[in-house]
C-alpha positions as a Markdown table, in Angstrom:
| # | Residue | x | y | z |
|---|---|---|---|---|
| 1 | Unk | -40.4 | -21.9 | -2.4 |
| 2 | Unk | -37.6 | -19.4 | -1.1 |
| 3 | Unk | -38.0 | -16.0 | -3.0 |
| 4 | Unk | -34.0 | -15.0 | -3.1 |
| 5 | Unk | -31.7 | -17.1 | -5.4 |
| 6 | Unk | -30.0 | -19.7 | -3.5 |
| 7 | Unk | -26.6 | -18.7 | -5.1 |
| 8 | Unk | -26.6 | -15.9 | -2.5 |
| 9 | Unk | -26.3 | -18.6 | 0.0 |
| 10 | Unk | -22.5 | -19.2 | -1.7 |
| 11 | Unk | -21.1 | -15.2 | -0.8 |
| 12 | Unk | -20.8 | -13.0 | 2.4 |
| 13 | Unk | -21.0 | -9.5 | 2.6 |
| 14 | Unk | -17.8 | -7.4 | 2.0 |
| 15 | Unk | -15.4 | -7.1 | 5.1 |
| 16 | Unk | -14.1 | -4.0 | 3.9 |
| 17 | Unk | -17.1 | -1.9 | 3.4 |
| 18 | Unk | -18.6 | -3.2 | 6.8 |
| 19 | Unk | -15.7 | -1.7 | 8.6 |
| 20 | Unk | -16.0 | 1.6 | 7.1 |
| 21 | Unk | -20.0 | 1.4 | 8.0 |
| 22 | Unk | -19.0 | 0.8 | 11.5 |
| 23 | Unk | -16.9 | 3.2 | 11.7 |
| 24 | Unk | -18.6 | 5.8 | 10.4 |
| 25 | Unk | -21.5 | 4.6 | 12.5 |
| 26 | Unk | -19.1 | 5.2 | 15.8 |
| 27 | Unk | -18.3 | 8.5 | 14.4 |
| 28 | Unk | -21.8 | 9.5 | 14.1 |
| 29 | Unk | -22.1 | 8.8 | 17.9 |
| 30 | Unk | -19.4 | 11.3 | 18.6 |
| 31 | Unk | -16.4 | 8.7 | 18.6 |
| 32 | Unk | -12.9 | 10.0 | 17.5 |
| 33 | Unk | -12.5 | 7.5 | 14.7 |
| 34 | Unk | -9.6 | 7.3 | 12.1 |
| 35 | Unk | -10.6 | 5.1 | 9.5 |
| 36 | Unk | -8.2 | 3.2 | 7.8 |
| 37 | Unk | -10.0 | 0.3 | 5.9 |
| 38 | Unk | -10.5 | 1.7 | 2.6 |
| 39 | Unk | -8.7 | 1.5 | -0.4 |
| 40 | Unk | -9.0 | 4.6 | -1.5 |
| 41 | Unk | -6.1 | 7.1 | -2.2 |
| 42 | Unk | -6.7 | 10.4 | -0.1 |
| 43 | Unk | -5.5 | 12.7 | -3.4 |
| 44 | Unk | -7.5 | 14.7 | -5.0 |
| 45 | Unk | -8.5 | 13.6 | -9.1 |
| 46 | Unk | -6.0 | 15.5 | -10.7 |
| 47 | Unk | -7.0 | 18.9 | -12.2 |
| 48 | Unk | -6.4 | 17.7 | -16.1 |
| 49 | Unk | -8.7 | 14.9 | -15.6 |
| 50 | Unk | -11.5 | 16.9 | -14.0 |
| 51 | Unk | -11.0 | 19.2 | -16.8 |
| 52 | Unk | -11.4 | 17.0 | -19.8 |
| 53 | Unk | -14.6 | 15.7 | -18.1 |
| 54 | Unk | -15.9 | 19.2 | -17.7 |
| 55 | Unk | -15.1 | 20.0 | -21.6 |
| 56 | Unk | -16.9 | 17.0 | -22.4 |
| 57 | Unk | -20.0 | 17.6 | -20.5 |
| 58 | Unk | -19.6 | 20.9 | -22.8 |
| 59 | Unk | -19.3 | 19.2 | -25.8 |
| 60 | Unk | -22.4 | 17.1 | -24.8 |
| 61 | Unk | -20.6 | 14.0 | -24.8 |
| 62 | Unk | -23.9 | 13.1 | -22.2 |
| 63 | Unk | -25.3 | 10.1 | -24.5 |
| 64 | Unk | -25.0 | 6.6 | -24.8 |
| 65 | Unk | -21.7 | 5.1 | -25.2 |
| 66 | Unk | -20.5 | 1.8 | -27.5 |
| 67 | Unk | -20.8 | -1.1 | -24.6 |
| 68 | Unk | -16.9 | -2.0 | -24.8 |
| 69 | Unk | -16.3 | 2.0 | -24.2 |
| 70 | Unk | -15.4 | 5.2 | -27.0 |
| 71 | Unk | -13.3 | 4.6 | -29.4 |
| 72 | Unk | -10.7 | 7.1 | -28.0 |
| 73 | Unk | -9.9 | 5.0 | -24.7 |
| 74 | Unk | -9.9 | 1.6 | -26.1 |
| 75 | Unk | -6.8 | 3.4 | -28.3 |
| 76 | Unk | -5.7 | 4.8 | -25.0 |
| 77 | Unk | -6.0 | 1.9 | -23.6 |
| 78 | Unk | -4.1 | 0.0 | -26.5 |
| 79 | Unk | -1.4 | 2.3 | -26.5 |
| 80 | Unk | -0.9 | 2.1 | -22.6 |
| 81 | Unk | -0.2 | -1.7 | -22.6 |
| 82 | Unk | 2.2 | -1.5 | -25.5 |
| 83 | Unk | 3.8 | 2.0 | -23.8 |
| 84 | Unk | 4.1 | 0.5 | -20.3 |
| 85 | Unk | 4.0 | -3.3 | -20.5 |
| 86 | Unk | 4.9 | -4.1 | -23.8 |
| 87 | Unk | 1.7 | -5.9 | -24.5 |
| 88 | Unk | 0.3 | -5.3 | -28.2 |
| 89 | Unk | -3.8 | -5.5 | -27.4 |
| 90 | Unk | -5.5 | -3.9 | -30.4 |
| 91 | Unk | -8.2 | -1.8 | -29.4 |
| 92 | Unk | -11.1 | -4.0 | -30.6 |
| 93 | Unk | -8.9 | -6.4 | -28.0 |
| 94 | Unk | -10.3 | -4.4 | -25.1 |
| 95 | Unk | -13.0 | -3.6 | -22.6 |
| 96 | Unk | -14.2 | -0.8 | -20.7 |
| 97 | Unk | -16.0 | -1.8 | -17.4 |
| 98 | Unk | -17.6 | 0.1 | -14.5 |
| 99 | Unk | -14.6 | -0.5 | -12.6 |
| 100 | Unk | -12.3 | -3.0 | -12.4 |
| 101 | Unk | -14.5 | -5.5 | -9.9 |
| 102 | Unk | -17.1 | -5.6 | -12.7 |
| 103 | Unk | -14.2 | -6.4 | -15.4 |
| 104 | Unk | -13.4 | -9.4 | -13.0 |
| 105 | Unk | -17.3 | -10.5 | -12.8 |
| 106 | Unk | -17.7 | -10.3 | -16.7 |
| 107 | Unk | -14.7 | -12.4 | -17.6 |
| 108 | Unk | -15.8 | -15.1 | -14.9 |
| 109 | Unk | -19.3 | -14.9 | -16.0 |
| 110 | Unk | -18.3 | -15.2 | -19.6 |
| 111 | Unk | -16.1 | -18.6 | -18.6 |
| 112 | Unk | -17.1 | -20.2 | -15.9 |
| 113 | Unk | -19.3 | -23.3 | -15.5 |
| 114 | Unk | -20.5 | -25.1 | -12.6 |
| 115 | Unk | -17.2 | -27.3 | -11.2 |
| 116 | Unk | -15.0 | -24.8 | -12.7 |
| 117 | Unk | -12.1 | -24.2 | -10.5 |
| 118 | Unk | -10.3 | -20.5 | -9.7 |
| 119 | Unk | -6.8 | -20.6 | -8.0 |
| 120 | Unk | -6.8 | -17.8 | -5.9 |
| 121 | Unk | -3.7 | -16.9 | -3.4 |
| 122 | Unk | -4.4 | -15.7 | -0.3 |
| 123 | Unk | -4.4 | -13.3 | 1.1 |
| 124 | Unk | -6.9 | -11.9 | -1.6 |
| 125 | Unk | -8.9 | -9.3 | -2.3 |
| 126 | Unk | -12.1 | -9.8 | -0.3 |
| 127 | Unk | -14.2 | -9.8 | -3.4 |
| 128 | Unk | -12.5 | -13.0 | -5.5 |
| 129 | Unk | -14.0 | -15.8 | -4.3 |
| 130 | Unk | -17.4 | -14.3 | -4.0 |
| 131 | Unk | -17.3 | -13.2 | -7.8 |
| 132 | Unk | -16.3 | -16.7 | -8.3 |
| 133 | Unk | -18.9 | -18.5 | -6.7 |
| 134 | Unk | -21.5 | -16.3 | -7.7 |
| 135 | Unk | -20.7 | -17.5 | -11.2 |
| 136 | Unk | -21.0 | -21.2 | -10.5 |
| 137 | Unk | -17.2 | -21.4 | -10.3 |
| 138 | Unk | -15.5 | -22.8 | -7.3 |
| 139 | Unk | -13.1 | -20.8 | -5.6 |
| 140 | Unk | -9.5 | -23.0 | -4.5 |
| 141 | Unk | -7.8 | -20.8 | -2.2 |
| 142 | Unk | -4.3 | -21.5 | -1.6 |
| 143 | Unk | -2.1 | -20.1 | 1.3 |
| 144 | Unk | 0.8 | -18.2 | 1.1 |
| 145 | Unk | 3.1 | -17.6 | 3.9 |
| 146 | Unk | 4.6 | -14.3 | 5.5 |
| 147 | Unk | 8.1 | -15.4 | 5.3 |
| 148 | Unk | 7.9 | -16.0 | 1.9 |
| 149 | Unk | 6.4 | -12.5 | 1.6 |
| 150 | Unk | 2.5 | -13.4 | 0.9 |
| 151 | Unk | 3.8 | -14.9 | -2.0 |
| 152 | Unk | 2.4 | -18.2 | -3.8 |
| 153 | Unk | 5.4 | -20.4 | -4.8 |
| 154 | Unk | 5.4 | -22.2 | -8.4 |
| 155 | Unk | 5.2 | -25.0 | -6.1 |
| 156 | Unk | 1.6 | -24.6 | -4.3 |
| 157 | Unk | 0.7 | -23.6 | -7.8 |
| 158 | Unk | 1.7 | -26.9 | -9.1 |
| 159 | Unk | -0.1 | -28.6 | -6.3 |
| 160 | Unk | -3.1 | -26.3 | -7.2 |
| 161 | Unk | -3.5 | -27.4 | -10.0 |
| 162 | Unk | -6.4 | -30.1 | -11.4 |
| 163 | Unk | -7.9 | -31.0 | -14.5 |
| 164 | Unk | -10.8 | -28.4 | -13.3 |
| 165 | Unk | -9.1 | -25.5 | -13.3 |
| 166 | Unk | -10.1 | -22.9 | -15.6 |
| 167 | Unk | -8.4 | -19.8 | -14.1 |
| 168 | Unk | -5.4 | -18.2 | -11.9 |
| 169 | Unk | -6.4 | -15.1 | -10.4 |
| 170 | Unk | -3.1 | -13.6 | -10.0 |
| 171 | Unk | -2.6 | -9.9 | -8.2 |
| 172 | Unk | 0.4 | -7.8 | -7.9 |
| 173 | Unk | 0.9 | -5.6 | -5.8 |
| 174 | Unk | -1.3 | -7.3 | -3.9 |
| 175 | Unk | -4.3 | -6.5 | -1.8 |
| 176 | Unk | -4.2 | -7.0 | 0.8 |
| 177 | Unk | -0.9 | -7.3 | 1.5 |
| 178 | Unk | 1.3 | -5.3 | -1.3 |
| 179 | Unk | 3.4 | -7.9 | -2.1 |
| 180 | Unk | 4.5 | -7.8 | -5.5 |
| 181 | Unk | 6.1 | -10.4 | -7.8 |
| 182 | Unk | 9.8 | -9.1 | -9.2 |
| 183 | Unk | 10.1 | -10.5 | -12.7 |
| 184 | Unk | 12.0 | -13.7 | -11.8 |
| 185 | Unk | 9.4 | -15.0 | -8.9 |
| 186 | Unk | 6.5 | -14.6 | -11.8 |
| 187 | Unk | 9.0 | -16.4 | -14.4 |
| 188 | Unk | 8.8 | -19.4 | -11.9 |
| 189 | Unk | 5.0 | -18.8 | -11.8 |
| 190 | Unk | 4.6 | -18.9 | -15.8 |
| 191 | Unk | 6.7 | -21.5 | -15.8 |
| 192 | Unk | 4.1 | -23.5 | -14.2 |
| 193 | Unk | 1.3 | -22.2 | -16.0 |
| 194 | Unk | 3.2 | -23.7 | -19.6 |
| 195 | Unk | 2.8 | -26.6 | -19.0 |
| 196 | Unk | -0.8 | -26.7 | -18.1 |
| 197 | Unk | -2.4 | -25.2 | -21.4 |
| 198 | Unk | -5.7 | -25.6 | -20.2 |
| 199 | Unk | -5.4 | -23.3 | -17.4 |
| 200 | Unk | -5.9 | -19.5 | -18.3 |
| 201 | Unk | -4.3 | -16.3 | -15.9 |
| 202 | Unk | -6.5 | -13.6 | -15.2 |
| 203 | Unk | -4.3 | -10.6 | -13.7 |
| 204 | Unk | -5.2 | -8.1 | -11.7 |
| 205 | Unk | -2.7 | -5.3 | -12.0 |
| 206 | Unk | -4.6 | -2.1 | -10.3 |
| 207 | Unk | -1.9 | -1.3 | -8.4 |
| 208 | Unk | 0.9 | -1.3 | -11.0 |
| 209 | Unk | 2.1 | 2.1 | -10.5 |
| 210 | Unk | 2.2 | 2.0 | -6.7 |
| 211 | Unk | 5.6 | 0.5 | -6.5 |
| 212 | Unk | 8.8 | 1.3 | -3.9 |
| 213 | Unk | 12.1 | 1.6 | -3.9 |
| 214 | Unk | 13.8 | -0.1 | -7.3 |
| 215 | Unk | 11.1 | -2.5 | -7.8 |
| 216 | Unk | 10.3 | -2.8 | -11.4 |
| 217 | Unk | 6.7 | -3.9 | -12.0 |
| 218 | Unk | 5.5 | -7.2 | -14.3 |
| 219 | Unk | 2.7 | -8.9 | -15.9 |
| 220 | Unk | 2.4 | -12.3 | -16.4 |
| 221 | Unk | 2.2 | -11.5 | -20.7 |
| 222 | Unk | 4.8 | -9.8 | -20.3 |
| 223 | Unk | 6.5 | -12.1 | -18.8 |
| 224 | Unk | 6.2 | -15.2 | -20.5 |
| 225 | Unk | 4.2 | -14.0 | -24.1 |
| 226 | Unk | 3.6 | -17.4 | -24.8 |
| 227 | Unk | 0.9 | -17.0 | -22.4 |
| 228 | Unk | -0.6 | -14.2 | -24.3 |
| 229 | Unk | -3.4 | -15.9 | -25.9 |
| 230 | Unk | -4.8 | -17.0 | -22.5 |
| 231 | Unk | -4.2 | -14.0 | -20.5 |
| 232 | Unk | -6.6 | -11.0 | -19.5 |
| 233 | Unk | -4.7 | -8.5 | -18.3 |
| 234 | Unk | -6.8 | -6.2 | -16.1 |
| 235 | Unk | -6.2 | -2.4 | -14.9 |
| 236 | Unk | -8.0 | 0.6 | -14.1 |
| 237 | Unk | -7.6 | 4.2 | -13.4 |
| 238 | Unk | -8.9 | 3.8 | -9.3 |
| 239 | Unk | -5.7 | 4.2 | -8.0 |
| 240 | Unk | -2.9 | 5.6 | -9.5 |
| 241 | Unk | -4.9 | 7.9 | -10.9 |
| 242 | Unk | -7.2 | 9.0 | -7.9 |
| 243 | Unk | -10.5 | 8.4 | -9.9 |
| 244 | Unk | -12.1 | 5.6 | -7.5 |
| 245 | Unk | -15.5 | 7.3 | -7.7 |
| 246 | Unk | -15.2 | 7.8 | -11.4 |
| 247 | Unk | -15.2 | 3.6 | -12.1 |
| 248 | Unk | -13.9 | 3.5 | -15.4 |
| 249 | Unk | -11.9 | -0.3 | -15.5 |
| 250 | Unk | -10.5 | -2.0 | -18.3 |
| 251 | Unk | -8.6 | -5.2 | -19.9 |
| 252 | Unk | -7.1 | -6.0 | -22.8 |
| 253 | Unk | -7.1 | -9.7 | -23.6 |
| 254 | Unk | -8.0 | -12.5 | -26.4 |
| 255 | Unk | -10.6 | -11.4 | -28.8 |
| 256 | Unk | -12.7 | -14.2 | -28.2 |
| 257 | Unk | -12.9 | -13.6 | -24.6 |
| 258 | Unk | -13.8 | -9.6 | -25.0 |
| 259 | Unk | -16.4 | -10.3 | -27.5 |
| 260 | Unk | -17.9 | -12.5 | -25.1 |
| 261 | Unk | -17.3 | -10.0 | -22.3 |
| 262 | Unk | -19.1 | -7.2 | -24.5 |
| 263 | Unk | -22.1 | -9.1 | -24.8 |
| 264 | Unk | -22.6 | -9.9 | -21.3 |
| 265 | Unk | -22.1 | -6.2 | -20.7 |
| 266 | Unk | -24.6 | -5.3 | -23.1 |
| 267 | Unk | -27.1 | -7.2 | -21.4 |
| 268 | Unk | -26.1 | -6.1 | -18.1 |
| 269 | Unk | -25.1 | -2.0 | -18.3 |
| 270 | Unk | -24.4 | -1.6 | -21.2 |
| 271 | Unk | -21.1 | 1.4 | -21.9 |
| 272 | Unk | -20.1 | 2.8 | -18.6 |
| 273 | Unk | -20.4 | 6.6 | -18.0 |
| 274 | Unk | -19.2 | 9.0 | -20.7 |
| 275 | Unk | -18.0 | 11.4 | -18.8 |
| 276 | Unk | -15.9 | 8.9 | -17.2 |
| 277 | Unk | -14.5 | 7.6 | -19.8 |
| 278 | Unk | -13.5 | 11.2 | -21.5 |
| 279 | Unk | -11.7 | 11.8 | -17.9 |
| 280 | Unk | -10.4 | 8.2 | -18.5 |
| 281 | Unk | -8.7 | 9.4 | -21.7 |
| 282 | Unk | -7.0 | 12.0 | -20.5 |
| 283 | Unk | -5.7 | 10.1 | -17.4 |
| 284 | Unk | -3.9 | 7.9 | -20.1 |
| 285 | Unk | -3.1 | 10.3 | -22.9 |
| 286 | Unk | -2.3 | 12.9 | -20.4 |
| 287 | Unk | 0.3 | 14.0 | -18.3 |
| 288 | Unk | 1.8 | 11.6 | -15.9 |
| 289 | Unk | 3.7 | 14.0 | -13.7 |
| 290 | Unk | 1.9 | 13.5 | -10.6 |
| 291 | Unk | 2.6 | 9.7 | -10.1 |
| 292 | Unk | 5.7 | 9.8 | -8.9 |
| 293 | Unk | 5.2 | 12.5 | -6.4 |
| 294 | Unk | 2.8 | 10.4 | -5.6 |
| 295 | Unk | 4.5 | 7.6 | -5.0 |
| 296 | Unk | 7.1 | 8.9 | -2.9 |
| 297 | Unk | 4.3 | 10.0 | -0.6 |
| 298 | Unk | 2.8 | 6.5 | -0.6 |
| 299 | Unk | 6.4 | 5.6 | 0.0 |
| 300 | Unk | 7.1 | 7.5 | 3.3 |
| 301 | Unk | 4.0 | 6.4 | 4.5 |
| 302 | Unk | 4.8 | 3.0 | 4.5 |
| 303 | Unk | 8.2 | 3.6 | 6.2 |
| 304 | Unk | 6.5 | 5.4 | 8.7 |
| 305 | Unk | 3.7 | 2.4 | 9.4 |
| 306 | Unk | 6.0 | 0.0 | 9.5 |
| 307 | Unk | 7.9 | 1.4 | 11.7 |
| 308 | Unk | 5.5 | 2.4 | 14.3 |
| 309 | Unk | 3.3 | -1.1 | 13.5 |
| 310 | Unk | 7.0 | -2.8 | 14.5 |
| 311 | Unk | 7.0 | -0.9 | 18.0 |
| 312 | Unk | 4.0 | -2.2 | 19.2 |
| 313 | Unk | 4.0 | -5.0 | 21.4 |
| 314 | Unk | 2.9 | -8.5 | 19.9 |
| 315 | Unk | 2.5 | -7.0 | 16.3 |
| 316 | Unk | 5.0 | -8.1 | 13.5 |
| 317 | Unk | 4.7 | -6.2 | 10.1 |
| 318 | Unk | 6.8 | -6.6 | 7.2 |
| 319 | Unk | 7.6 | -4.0 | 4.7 |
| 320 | Unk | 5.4 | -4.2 | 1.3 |
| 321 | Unk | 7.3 | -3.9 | -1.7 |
| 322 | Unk | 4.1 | -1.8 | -3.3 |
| 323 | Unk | -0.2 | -0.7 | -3.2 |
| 324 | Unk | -1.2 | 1.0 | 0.1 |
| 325 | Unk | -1.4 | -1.9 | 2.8 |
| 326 | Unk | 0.3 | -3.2 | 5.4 |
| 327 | Unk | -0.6 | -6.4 | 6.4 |
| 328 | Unk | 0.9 | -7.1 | 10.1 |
| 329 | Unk | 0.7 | -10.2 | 12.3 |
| 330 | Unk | -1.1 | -10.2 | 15.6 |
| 331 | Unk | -0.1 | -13.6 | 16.3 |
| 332 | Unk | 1.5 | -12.1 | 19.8 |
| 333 | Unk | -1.6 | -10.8 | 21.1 |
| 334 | Unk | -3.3 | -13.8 | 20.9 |
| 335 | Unk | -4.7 | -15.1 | 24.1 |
| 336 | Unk | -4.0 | -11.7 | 26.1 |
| 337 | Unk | -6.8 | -9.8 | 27.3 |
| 338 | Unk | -8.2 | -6.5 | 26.7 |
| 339 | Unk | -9.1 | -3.4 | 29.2 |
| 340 | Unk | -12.7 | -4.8 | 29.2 |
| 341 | Unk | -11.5 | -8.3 | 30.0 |
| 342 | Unk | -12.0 | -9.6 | 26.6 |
| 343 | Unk | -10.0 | -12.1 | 25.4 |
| 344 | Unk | -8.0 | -11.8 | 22.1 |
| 345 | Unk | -9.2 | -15.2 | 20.4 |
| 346 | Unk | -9.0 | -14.0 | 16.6 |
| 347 | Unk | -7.9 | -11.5 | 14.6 |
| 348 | Unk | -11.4 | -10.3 | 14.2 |
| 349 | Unk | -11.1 | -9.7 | 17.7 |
| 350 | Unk | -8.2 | -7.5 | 18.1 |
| 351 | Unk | -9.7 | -5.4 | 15.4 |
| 352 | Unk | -13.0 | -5.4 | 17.2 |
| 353 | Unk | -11.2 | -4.6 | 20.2 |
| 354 | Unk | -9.3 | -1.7 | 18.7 |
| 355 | Unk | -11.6 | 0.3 | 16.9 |
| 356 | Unk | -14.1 | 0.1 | 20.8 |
| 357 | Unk | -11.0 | 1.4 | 23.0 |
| 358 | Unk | -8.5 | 3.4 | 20.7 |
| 359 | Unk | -11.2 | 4.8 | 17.6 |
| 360 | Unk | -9.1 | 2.5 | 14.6 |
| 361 | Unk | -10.6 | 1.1 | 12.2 |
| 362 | Unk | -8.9 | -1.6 | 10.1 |
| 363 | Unk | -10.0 | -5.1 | 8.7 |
| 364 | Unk | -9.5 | -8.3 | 10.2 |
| 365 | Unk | -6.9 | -10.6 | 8.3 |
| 366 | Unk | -9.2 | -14.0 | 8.0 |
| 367 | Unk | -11.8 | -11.6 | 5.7 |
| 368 | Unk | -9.1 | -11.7 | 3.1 |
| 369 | Unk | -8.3 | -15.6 | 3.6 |
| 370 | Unk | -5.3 | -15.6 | 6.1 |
| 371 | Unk | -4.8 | -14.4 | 9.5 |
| 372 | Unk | -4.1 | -13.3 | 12.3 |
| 373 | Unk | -3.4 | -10.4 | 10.7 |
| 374 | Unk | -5.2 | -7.4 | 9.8 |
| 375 | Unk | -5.0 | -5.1 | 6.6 |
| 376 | Unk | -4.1 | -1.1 | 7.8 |
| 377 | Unk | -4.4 | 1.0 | 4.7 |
| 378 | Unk | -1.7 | 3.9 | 4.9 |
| 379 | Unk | -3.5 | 6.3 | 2.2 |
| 380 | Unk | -4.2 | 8.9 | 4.5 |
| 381 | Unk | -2.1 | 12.0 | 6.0 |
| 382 | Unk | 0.8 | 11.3 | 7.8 |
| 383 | Unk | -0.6 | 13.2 | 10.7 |
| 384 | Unk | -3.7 | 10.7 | 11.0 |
| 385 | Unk | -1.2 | 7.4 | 10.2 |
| 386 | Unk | 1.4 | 8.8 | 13.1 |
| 387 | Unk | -2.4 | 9.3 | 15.5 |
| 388 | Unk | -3.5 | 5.3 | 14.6 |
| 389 | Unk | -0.4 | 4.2 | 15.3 |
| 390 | Unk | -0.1 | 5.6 | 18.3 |
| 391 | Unk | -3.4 | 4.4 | 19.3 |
| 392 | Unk | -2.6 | 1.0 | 18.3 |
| 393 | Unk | 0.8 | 1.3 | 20.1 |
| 394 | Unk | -1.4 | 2.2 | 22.8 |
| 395 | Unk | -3.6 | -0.7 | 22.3 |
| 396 | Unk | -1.4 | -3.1 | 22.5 |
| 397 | Unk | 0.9 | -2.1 | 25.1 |
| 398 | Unk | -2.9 | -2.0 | 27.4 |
| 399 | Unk | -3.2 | -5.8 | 26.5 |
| 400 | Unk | -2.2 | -8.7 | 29.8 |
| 401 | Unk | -1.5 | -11.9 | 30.1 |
């Protein structure tokens, strides 16, 4: 009898976190490596957030917390989605998770049986269709294509579509690629979803307030509110808010659904960390000043990958209308050869390849579902994004026929 749970045999590791372990593995041989596979924003936590977490370690807010989170952030939380996305969630109608990947996990957990299908666009987040199937779902990935911006038409979600689908897993800005949906492209989407009333959204909207130029951010609720009873809406304070390491995730959603969520979680971890979740209130509550400062950093950055990425020979990289990612093609390198005399036969190879000769570390496109392309995330100095891409310029221009 095999000791470890077949359903393990369903998932893979996660692309993303091997490429940082590589990388800081070369780096602990002495390799100049710049890192770029992380999703992690290179700001600091600001300095009113740190400091409502230290008054509440004061306070001896140190014990155990209600499983769906303190009182004060699920209000926080209520009054963010009416505030910003014009969502009316009471706050009995939301959940606080260790982070937004375990908000995902409860909500499929709580819904999913075995032949249950998930329509998930790629490219996705790497960690979609393993949550999926590790909850007896069954993940239906559907392509996107760059020239219509990594973005799933209502068509392909039509086509989707089956009497077994229980969810659409539906991300904007995206990760991997930061594509995001203007209001009229996620109108065609809803429209779809209407007429299938057996098929619920889940939306992932982490990267919400990491958006460029005049784009206005949606979510699907918002969009289309007769959708609102079979919508989660999903968020956190990871990214905008700098607060990865703090993993405070939330959702607001049907109460049928978050009662069900709540007692998973109580059988699971319980509240998450108090601390947290006081530095969680304050992120909402507070001051949001620093955001867009931030974002016209995030902003630059972008301008300045894409615009190196496009100078280097056999890559194509289109401009992302929001998160922190490029997502360029290496279709041109295919088939050429490296300094070593390795042949470029995948993605995975060119970003093999890379990171051996030139010290950069990004992820392979085909981890998140479509390639040949690779995810670079800019949320790093400018100094380090002008280095990579001058490595990768490098790189490139090294490659023969």
């Amino acid at each position: 009898m095999a000791f470890l749970a077949a359903s393990l045999d369903r998932v893979k590791p996660s692309a993303t976190i091997a490429v940082s372990q590589k990388a800081r593995e070369l780096k602990a041989k002495g390799m100049d490596v710049i890192g770029l596979g992380a999703g992690e924003p290179d700001f600091d936590t600001p300095d009113n957030i740190k400091q409502a977490a230290v008054e509440a370690i004061a306070r001896g807010e140190t014990k155990y917390t209600p499983i769906s989170g303190i009182p004060q952030l699920r209000e926080a939380i209520s009054q963010k989605f009416k505030r910003e996305n014009g969502l009316d969630y009471k706050p009995e109608q939301t959940i606080v998770s260790t982070g937004g990947k375990h908000v995902l996990f409860n909500a499929f957990m709580a819904t999913l049986n075995p032949g249950d299908e998930v329509i998930i666009p790629a490219p996705y987040w790497v960690s979609y269709p393993e949550m999926v199937s590790l909850c007896g779902g069954t993940p239906v990935v559907v392509e996107t294509r760059q020239e219509d911006g990594f973005k799933l038409t209502a068509e392909a979600l039509e086509r989707a579509i089956t009497p077994k689908t229980k969810w659409f897993l539906f991300n904007s800005p995206s990760n991997p690629t930061g594509a995001a949906y203007t209001h009229g492209e996620l109108k065609r989407l809803t429209d779809v979803l209407l007429r299938h009333e057996h098929v619920w959204v889940m939306t992932d909207d982490m990267y919400e307030h990491l958006v460029y130029g005049d784009f206005t951010f949606a979510t699907p609720a918002q969009v289309e509110p007769a959708l609102y009873d079979r919508t989660i809406t999903i968020n956190g304070v990871s990214k905008a808010y700098a607060m990865t390491g703090w993993r405070i995730g939330y959702a607001g959603g049907p109460l049928k659904l978050i009662k069900a969520m709540d007692m998973i979680q109580g059988q699971q971890t319980s509240g998450a960390c108090s601390i947290a979740q006081w530095a969680a209130v304050e992120a909402l509550n507070g001051t949001q000043d620093f955001i867009p400062k931030n974002r016209v950093m995030f902003e630059r950055r972008r301008d300045l990958v894409v615009s190196m990425l496009n100078q280097a020979s056999g890559i194509e990289c289109p401009s992302p209308e929001g998160a922190f990612y490029v997502y360029p093609s290496v279709k041109g390198t295919i088939g050429m050869k490296t300094k070593a005399g390795k042949v470029i036969e995948t993605d995975e190879d060119f970003v093999t390849a890379l990171l051996e000769q030139e010290g950069v570390a990004v992820v392979h496109g085909t981890a998140f579902g479509l390639g040949p392309n690779f995810r670079l995330s800019y949320a790093t100095s400018d100094e380090l994004l002008e280095e990579a891409c001058s490595r990768i310029q490098r790189f490139c221009g090294s490659l023969q026929r």
